[in-house]
N, CA, C and O of each residue as an XYZ file, in Angstrom:
796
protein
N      23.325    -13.483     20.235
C      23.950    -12.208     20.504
C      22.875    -11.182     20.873
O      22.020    -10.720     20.118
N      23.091    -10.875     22.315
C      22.044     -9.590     22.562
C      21.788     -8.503     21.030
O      22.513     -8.415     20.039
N      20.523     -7.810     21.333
C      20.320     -6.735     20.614
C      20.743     -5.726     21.721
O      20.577     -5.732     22.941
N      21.602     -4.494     20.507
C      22.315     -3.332     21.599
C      21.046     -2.390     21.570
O      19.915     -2.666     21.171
N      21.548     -1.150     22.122
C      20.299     -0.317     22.240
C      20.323      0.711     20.911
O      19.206      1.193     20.723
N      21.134      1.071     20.138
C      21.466      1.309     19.157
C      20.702      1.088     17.855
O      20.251      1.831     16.983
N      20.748     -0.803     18.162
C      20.093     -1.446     16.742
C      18.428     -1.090     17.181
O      17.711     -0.748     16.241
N      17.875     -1.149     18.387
C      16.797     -1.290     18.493
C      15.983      0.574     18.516
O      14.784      0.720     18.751
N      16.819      1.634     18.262
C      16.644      2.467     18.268
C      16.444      2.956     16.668
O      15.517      3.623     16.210
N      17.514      2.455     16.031
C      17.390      2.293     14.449
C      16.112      1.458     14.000
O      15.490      1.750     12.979
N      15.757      0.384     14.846
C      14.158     -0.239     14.345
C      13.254      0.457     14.458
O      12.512      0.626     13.491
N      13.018      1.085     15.661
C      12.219      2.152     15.865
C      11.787      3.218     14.929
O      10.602      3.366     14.630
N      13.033      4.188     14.326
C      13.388      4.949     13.484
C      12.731      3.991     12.129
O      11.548      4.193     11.854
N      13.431      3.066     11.385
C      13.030      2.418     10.943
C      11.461      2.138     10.795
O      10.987      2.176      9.660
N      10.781      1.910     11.692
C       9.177      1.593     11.781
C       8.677      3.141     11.688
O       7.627      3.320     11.070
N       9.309      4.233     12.224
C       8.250      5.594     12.330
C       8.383      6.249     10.917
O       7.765      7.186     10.412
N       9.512      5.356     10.384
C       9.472      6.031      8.393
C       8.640      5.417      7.790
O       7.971      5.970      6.917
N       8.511      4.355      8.057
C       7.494      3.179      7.473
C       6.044      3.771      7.810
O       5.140      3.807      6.976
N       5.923      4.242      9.165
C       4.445      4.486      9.340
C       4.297      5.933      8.600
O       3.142      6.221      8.284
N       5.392      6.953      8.260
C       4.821      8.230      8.042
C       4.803      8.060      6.406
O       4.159      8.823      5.686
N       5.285      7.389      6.102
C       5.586      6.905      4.103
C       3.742      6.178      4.229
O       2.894      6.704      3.508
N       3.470      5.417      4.839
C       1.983      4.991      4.740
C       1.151      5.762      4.933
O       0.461      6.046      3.954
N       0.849      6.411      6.194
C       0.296      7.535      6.291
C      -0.039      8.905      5.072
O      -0.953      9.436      4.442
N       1.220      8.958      5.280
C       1.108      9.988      3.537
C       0.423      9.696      2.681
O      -0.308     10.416      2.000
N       0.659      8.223      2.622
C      -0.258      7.462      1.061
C      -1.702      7.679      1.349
O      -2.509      8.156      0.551
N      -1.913      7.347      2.371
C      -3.446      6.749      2.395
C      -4.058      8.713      1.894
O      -4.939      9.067      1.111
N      -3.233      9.441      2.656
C      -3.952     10.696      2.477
C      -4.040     11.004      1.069
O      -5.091     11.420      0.579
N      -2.754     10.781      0.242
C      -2.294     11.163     -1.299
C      -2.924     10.274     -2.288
O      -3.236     10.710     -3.396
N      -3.168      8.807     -1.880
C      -4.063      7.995     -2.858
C      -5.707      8.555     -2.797
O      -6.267      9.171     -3.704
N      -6.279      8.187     -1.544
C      -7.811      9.034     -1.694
C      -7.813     10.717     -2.252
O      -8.881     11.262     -2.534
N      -6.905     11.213     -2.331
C      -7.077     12.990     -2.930
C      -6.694     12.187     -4.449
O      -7.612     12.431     -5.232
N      -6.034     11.646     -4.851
C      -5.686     10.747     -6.078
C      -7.271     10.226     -6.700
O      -7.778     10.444     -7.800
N      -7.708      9.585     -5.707
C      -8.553      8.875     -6.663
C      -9.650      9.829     -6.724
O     -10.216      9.296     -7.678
N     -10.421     10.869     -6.436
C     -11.036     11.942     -6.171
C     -10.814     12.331     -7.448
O     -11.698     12.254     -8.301
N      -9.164     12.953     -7.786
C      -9.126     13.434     -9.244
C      -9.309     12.601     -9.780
O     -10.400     12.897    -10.268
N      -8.983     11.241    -10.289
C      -9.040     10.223    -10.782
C     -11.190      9.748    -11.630
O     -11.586      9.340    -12.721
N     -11.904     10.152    -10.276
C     -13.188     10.492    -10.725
C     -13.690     11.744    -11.053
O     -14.744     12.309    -11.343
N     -12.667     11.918    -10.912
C     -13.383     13.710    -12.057
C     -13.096     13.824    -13.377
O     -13.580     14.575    -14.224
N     -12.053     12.795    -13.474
C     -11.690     12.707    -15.097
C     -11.919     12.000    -15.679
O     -11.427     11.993    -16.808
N     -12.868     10.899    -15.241
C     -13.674      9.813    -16.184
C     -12.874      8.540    -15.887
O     -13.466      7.527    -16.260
N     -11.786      8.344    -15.363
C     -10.635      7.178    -14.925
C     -11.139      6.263    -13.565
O     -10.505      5.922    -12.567
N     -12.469      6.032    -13.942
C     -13.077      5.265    -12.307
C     -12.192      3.913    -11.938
O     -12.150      3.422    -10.810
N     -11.513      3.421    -13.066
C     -11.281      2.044    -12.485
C      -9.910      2.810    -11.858
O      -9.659      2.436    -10.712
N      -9.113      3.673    -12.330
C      -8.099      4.061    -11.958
C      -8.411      4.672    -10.367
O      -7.537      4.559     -9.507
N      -9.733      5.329    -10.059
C     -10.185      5.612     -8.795
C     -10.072      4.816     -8.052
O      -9.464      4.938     -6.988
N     -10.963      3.236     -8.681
C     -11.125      2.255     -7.460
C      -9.636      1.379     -7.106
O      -9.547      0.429     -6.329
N      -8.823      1.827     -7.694
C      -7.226      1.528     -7.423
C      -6.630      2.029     -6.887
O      -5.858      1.352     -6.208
N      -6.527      3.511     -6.778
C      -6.211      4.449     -5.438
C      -6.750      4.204     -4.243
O      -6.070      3.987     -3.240
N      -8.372      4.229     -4.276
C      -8.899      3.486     -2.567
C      -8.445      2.199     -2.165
O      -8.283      1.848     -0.996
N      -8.274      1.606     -3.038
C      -7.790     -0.106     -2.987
C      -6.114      0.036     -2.327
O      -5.779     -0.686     -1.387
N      -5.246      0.942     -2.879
C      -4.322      1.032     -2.457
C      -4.085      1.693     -1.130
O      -3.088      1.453     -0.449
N      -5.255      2.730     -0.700
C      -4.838      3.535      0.506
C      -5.740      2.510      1.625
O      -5.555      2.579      2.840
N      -6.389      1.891      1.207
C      -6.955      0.672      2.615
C      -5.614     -0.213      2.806
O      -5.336     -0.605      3.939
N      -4.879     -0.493      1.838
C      -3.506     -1.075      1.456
C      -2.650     -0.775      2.896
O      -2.423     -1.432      3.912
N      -2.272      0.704      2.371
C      -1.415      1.477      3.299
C      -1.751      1.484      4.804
O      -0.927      1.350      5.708
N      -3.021      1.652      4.936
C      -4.074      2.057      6.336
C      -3.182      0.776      7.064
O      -2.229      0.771      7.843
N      -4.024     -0.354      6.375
C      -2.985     -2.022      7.019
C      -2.029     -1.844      7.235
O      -1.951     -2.225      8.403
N      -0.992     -1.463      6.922
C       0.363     -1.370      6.743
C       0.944     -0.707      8.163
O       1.731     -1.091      9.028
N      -0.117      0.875      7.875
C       0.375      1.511      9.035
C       0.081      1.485     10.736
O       0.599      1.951     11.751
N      -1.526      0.317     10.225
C      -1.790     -0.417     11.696
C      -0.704     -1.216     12.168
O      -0.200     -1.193     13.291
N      -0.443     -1.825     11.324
C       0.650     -2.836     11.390
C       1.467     -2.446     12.393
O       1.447     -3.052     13.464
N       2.555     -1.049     12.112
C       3.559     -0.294     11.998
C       3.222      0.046     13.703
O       4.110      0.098     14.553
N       2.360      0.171     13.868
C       1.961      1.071     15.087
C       1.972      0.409     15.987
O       2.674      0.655     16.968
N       0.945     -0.936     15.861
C       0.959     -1.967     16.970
C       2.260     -2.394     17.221
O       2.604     -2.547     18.393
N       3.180     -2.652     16.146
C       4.859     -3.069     17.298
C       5.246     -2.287     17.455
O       6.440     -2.485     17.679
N       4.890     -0.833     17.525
C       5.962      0.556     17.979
C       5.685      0.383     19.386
O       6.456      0.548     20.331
N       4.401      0.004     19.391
C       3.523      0.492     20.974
C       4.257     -0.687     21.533
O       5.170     -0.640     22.357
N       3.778     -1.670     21.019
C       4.861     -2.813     21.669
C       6.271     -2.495     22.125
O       6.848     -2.675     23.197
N       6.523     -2.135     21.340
C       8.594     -1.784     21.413
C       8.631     -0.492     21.779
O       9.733     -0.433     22.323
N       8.165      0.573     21.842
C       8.544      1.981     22.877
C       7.359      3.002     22.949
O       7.651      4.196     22.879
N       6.314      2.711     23.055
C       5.048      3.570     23.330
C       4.408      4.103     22.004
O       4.527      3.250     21.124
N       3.798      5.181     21.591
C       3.054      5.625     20.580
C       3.339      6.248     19.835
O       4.346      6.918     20.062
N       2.848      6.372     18.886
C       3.493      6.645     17.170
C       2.850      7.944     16.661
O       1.669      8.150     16.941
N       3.300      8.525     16.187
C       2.284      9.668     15.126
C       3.142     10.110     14.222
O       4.297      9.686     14.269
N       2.676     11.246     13.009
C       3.684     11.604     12.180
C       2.632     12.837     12.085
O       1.554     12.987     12.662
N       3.302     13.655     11.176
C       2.872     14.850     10.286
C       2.555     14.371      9.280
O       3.350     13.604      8.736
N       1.079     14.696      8.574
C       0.662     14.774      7.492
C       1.701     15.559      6.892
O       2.347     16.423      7.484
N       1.840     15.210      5.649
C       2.200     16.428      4.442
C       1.193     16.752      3.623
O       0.202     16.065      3.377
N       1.408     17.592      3.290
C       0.526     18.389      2.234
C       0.488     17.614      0.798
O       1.444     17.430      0.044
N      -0.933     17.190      0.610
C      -0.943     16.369     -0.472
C      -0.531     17.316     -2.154
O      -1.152     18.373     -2.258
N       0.089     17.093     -2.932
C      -0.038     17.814     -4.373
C      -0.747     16.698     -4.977
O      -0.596     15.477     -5.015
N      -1.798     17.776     -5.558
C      -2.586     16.398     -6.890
C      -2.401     17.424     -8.168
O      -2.137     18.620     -8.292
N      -2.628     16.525     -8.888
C      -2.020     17.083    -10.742
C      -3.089     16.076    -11.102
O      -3.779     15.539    -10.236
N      -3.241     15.777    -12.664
C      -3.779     15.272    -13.370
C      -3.770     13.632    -13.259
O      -2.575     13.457    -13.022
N      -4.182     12.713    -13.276
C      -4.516     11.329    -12.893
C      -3.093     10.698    -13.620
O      -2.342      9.950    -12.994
N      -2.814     11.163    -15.196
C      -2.042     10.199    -15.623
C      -0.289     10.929    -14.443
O       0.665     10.151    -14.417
N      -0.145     12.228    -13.696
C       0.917     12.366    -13.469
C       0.976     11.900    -11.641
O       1.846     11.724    -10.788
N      -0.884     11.840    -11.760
C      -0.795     11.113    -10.210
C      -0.008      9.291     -9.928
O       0.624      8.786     -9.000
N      -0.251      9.041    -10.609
C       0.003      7.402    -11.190
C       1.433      7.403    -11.206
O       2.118      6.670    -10.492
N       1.941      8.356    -12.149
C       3.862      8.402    -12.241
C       4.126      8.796    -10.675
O       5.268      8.565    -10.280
N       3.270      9.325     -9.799
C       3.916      9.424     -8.801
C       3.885      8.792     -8.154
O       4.725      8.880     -7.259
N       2.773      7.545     -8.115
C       2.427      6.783     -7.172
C       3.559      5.665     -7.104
O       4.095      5.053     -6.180
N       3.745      5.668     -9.110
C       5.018      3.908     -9.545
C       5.767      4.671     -8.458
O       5.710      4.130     -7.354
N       6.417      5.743     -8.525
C       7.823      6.275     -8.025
C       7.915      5.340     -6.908
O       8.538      4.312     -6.642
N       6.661      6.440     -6.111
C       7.214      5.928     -4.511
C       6.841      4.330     -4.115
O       7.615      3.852     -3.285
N       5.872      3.521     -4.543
C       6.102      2.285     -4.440
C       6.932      1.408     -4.924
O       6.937      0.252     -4.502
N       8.060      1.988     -6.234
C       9.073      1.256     -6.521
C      10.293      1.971     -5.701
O      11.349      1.624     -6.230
N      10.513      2.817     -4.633
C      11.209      3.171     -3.992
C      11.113      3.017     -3.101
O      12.002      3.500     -2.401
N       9.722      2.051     -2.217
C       9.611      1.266     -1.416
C      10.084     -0.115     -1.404
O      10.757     -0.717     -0.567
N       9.487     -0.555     -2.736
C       9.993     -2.260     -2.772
C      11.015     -2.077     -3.105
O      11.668     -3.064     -2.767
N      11.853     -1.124     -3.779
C      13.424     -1.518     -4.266
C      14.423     -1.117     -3.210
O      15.606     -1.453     -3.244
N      13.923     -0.444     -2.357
C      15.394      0.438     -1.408
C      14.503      0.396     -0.094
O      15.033     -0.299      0.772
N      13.120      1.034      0.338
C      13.245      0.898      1.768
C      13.100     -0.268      2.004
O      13.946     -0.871      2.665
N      12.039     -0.850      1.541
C      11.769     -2.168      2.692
C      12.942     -3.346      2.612
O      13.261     -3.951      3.635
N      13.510     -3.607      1.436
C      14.319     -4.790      1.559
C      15.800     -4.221      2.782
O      16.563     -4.865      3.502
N      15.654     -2.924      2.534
C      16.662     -2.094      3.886
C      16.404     -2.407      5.238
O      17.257     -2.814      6.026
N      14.802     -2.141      5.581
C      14.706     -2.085      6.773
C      13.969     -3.904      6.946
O      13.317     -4.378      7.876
N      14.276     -4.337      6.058
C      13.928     -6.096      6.901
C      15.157     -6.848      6.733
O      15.352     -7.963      7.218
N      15.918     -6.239      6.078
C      17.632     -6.572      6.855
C      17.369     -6.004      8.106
O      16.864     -6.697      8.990
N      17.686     -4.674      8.314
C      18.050     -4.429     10.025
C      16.747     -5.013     10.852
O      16.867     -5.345     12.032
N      15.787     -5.091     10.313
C      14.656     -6.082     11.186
C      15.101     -7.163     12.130
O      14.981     -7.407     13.331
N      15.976     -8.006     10.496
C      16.357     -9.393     10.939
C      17.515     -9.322     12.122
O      17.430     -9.847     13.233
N      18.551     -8.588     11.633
C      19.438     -8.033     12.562
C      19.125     -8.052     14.223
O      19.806     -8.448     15.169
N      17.994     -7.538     14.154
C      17.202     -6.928     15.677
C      16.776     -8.664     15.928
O      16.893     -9.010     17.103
N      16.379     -9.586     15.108
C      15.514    -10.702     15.703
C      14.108    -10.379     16.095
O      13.460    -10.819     17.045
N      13.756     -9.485     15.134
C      12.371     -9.211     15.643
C      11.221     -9.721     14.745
O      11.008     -8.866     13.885
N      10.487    -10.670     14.627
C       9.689    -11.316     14.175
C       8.863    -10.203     13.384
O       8.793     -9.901     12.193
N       8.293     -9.742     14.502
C       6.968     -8.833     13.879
C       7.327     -8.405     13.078
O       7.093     -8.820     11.943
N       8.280     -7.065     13.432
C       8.806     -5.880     12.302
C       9.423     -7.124     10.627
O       9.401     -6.834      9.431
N       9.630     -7.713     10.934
C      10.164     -8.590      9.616
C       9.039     -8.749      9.056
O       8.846     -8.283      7.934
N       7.666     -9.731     10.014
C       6.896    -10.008      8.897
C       6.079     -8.529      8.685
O       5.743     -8.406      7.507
N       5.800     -7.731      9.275
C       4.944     -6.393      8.615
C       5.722     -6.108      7.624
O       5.136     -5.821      6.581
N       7.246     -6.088      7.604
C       8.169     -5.462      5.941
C       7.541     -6.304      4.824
O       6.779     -6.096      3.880
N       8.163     -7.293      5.321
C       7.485     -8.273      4.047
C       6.416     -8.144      3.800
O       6.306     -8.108      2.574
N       5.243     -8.018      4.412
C       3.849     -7.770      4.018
C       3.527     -6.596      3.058
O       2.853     -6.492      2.033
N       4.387     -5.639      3.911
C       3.779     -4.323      3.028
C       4.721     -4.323      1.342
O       4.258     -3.989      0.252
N       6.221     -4.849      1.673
C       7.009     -5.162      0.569
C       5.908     -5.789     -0.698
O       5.810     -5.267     -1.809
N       5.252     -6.820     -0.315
C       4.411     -7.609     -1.326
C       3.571     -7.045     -1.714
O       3.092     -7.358     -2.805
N       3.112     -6.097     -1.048
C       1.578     -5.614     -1.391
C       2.149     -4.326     -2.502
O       1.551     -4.121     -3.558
N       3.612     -3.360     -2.016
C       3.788     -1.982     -2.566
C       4.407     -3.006     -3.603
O       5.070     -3.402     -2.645
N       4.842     -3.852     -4.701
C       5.234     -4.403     -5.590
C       4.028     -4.543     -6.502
O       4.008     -4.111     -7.655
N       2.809     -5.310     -5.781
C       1.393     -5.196     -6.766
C       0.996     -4.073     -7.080
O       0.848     -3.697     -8.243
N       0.671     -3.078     -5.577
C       0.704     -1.783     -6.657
C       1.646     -1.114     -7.259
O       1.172     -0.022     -7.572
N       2.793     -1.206     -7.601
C       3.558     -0.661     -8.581
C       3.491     -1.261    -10.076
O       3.804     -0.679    -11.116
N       2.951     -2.712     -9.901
C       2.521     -3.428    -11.243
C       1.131     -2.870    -11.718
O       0.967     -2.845    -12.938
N       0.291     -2.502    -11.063
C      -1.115     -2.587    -11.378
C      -1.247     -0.728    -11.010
O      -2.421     -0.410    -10.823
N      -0.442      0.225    -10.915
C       0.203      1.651    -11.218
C       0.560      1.433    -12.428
O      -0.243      1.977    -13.185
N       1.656      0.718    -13.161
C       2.265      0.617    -14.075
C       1.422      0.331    -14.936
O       1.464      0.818    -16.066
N       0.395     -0.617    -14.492
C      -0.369     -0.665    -15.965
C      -1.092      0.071    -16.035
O      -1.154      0.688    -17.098
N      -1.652      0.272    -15.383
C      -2.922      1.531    -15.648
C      -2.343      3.187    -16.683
O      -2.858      3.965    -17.486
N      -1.292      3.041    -16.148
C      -0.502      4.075    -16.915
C      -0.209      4.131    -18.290
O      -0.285      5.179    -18.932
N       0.241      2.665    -18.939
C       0.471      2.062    -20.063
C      -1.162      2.233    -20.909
O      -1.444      2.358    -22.101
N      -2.007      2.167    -19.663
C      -3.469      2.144    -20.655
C      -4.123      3.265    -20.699
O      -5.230      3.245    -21.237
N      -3.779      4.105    -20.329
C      -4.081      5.645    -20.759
C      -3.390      6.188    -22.020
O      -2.544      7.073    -22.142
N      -3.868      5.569    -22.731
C      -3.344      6.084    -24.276
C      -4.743      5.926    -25.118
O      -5.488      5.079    -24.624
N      -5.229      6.557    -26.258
C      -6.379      6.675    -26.872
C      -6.983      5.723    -27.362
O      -8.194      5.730    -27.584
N      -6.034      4.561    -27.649
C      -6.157      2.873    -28.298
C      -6.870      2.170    -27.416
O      -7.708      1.341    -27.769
N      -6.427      2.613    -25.422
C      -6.720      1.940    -24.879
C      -8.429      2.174    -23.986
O      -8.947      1.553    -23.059
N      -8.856      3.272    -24.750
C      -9.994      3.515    -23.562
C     -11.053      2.626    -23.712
O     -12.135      3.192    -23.862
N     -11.080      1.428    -23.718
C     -12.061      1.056    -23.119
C     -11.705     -0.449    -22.208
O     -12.407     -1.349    -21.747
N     -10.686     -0.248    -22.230
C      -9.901     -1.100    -20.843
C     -10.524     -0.463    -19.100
O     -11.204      0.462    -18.655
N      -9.934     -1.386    -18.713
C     -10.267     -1.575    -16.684
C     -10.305     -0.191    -16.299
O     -11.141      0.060    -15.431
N      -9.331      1.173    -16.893
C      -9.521      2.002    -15.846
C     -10.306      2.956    -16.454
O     -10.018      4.088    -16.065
N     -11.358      2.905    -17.418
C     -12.096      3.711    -17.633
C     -13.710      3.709    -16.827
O     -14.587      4.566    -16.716
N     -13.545      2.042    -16.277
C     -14.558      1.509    -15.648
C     -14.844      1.166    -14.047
O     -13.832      0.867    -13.413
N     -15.970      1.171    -13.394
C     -15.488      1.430    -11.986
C     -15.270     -0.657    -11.712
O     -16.016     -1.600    -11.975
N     -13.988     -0.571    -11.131
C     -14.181     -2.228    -11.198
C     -13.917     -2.426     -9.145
O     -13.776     -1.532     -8.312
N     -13.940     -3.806     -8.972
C     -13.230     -4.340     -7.134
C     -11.947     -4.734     -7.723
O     -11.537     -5.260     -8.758
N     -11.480     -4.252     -6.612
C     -10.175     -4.736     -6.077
C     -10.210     -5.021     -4.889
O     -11.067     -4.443     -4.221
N      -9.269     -6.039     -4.183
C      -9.477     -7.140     -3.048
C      -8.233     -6.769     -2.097
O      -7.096     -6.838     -2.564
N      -8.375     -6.509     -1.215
C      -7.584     -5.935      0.066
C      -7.609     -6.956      1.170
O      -8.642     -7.033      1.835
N      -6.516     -7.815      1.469
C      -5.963     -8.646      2.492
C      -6.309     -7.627      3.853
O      -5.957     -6.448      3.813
N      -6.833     -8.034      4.728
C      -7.367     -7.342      5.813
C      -6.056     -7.278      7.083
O      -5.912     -6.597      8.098
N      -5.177     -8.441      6.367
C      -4.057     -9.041      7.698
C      -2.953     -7.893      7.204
O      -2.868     -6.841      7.837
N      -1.943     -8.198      5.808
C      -1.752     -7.711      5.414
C      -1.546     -7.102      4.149
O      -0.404     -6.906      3.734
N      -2.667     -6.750      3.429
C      -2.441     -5.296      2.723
C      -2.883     -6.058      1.329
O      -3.664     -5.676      0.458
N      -2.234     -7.073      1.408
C      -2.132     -7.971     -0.332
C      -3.143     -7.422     -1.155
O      -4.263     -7.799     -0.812
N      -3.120     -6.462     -2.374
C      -4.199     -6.582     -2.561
C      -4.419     -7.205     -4.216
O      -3.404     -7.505     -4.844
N      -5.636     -7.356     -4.787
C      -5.603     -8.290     -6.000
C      -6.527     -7.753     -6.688
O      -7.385     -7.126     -6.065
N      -6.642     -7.861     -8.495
C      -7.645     -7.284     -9.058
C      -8.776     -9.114     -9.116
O      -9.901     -9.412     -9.517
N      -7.955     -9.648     -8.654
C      -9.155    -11.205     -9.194
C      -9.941    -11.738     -7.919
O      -9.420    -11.883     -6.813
N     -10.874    -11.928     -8.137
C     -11.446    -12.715     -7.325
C     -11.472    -13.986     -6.621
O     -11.439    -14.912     -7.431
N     -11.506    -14.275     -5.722
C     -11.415    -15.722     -5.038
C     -10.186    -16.179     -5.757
O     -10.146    -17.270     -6.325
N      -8.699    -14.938     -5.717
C      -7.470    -15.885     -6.392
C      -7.303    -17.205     -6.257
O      -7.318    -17.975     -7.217
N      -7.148    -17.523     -5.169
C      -6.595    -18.275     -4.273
C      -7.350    -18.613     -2.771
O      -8.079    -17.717     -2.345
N      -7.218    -19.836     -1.960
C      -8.121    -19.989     -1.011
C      -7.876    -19.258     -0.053
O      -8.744    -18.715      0.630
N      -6.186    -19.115      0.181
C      -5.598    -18.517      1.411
C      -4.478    -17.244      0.715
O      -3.574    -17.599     -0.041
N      -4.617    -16.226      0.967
C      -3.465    -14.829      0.718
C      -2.528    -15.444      0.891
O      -2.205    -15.943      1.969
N      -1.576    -15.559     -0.741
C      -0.730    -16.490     -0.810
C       0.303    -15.146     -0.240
O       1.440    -15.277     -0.691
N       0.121    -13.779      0.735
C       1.611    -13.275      1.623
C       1.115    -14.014      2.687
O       1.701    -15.076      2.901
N       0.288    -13.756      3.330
C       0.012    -14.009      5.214
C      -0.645    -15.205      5.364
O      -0.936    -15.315      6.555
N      -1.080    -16.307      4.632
C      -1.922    -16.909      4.548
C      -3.561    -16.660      4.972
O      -4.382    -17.569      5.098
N      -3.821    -15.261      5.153
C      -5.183    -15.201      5.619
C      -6.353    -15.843      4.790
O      -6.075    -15.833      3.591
N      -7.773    -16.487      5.113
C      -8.898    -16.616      4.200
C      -8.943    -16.129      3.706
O      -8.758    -14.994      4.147
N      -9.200    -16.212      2.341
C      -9.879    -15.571      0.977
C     -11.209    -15.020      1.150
O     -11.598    -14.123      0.402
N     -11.943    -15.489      2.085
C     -13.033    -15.115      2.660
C     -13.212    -13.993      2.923
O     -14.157    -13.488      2.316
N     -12.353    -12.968      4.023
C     -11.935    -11.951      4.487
C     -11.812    -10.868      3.265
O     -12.320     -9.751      3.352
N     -11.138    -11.283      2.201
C     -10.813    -10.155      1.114
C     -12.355     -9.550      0.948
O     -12.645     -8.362      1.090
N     -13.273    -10.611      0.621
C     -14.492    -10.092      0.170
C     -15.393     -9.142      0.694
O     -16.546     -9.048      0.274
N     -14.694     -8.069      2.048
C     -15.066     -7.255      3.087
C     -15.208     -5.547      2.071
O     -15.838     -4.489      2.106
N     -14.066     -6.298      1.191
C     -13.449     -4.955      0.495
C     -13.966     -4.542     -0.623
O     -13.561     -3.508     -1.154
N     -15.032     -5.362     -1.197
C     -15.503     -5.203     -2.046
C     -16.318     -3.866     -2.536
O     -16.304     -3.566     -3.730
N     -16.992     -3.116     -1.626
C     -17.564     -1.684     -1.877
C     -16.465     -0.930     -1.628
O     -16.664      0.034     -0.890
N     -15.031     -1.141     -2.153
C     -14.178     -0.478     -2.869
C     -14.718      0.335     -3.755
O     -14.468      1.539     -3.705
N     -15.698     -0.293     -4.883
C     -15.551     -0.395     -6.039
C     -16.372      1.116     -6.236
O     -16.528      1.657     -5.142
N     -16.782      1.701     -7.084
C     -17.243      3.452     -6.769
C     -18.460      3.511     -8.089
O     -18.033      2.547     -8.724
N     -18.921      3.697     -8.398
C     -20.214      3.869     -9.124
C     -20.147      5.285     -9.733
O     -19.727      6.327     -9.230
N     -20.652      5.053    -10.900
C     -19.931      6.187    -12.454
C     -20.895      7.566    -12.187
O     -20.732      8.784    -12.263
N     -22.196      6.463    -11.762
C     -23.114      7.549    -12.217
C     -23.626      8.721    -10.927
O     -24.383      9.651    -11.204
């Protein structure tokens, strides 16, 4: 069944929310992790940069099939708000569990709809990746309590960024191949001066 012009106008739409929701991040996680090292929370820092190289992927992604499918992309920055690290974090779960729970599984239905390969696998990609950071948001949050300071985010640690798409991991050499895209494990290790230094 042909695609109408309709559905493929809604993908479009579809992809330029996707790119301006990434965009935003990358700007709102690095002003994030900034506060994040001013308050002694380095590992929580090197999780914000880890996440906005995340997004960056995401929104390359986003761009290359726009250009493909109807010319060039841009958005408006918004104006970042930063608050205190533990209320930066509640904001971060929000919007990545309002990514993996409602946009993306939304827009890789109408993806599929369209028959469009790409736009499906970039959802899924970024879907997998905004789920880890909402787990590894979530915890960091749980460990900001006084019992917990001398856990991961008081310390500057790596985190591992899928270069294809986005995956990113607190472990090393998980796995041989990025069990989303199958990329080398090799590749993650690019990302490693993530990591930010205390002193």
């Amino acid at each position: 069944m042909p695609v109408v012009g309709s559905e493929i106008e809604l993908l479009l739409e579809n992809l330029r929310t996707a790119y301006l929701s990434e965009s935003n991040a990358i700007s709102r996680y690095s002003e994030f992790a900034v506060q994040a090292d001013e308050e002694g929370w380095y590992g929580v820092g090197c999780l914000f940069r880890a996440a906005a190289i995340a997004e960056r992927i995401h929104a390359s992604n986003y761009a290359r099939i726009f250009r493909e499918l109807g010319g060039p992309i841009s958005c408006m920055q918004l104006r970042v708000e930063t608050g205190m690290t533990r209320e930066n974090l509640s904001t971060a779960l929000a919007e990545e569990l309002f990514e993996a729970e409602i946009m993306y599984p939304s827009f890789i239905e109408q993806a599929q709809e369209c028959n469009d390969v790409a736009a499906v696998r970039a959802f899924n990609w970024a879907l997998e990746a905004e789920k880890t950071h909402a787990r590894l948001f979530s915890e960091a949050l749980s460990r900001m309590e006084p019992d917990q300071e001398e856990s991961w985010i008081k310390m500057p640690r790596y985190f591992y960024v899928c270069p294809v798409c986005g995956n990113t991991s607190e472990h090393e050499n998980e796995t041989e191949l990025c069990q989303v895209c199958n990329c080398s494990w090799k590749r993650f290790g690019a990302m490693k001066e993530l990591s930010v230094n205390a002193d």
